[in-house]
C-alpha positions in Angstrom: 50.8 23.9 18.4 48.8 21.1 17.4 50.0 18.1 15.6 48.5 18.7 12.0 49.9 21.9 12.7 53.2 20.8 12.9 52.6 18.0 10.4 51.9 20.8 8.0 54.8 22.3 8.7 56.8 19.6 8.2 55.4 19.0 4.6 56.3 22.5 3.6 59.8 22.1 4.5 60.4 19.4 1.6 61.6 20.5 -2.1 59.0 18.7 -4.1 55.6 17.4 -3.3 54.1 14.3 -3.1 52.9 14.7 -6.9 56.3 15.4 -8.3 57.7 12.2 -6.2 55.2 10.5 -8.1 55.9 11.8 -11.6 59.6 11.4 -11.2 58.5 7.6 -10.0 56.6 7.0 -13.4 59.9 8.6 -15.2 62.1 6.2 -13.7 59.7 3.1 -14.9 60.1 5.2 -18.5 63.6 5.1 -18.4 63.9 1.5 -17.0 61.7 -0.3 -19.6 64.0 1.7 -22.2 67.1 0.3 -21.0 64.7 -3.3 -20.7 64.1 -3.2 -25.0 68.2 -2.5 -25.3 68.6 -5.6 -24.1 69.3 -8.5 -26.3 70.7 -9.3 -30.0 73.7 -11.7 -29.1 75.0 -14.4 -31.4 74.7 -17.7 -30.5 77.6 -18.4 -32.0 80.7 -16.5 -30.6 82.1 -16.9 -33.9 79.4 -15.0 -35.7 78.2 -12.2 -36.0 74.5 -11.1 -35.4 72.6 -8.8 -37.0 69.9 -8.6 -34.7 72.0 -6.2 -32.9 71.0 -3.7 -35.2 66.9 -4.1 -34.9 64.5 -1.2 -34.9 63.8 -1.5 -31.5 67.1 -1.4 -30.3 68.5 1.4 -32.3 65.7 3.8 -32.3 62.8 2.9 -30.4 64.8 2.3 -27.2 66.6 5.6 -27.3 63.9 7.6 -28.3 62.1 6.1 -25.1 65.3 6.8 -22.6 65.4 10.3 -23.8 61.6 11.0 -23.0 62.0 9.3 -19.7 65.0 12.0 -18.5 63.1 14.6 -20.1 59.9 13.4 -18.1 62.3 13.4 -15.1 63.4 16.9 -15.8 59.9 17.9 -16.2 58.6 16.1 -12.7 61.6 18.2 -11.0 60.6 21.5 -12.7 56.9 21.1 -12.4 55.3 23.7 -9.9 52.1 22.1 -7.6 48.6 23.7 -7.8 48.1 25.7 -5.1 44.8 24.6 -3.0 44.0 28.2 -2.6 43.7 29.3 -6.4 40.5 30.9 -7.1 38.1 30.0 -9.7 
């Protein structure tokens, strides 16, 4: 047996390929930068209260961005490869 041969072999024995690796790579850098915009809206005073807590961006935008990162995750998972030997 020759070593692509076994190579070969080897690939087809993983769950996902390379493609839905990278997809569920780009999901985690979804998710990541909407846990990044959660971040901030403290008060400087400890005594006060902040209502930059309560921004757009943190409430909505940032939540909304989280959920389409897990559901791009879900997809990557899910997603079936294009065989090389479809015909045209």
């Amino acid at each position: 047996m020759a070593l692509s041969e076994k190579l070969k072999q080897k690939n087809e024995n993983f769950a996902l390929k390379k493609d839905n690796y990278v997809f569920l790579a780009i999901g985690f850098v979804i998710i990541i930068i909407g846990f990044l915009l959660m971040i901030g809206g403290k008060s400087e005073d400890p005594k006060g209260f902040s209502e930059a807590i309560f921004s757009f961006r943190r409430i909505t935008l940032a939540p909304i961005i989280v959920l389409f990162g897990f559901s791009f995750e879900i997809w990557a998972i899910m997603r079936k490869p294009k065989s090389k030997n479809q015909d045209a």
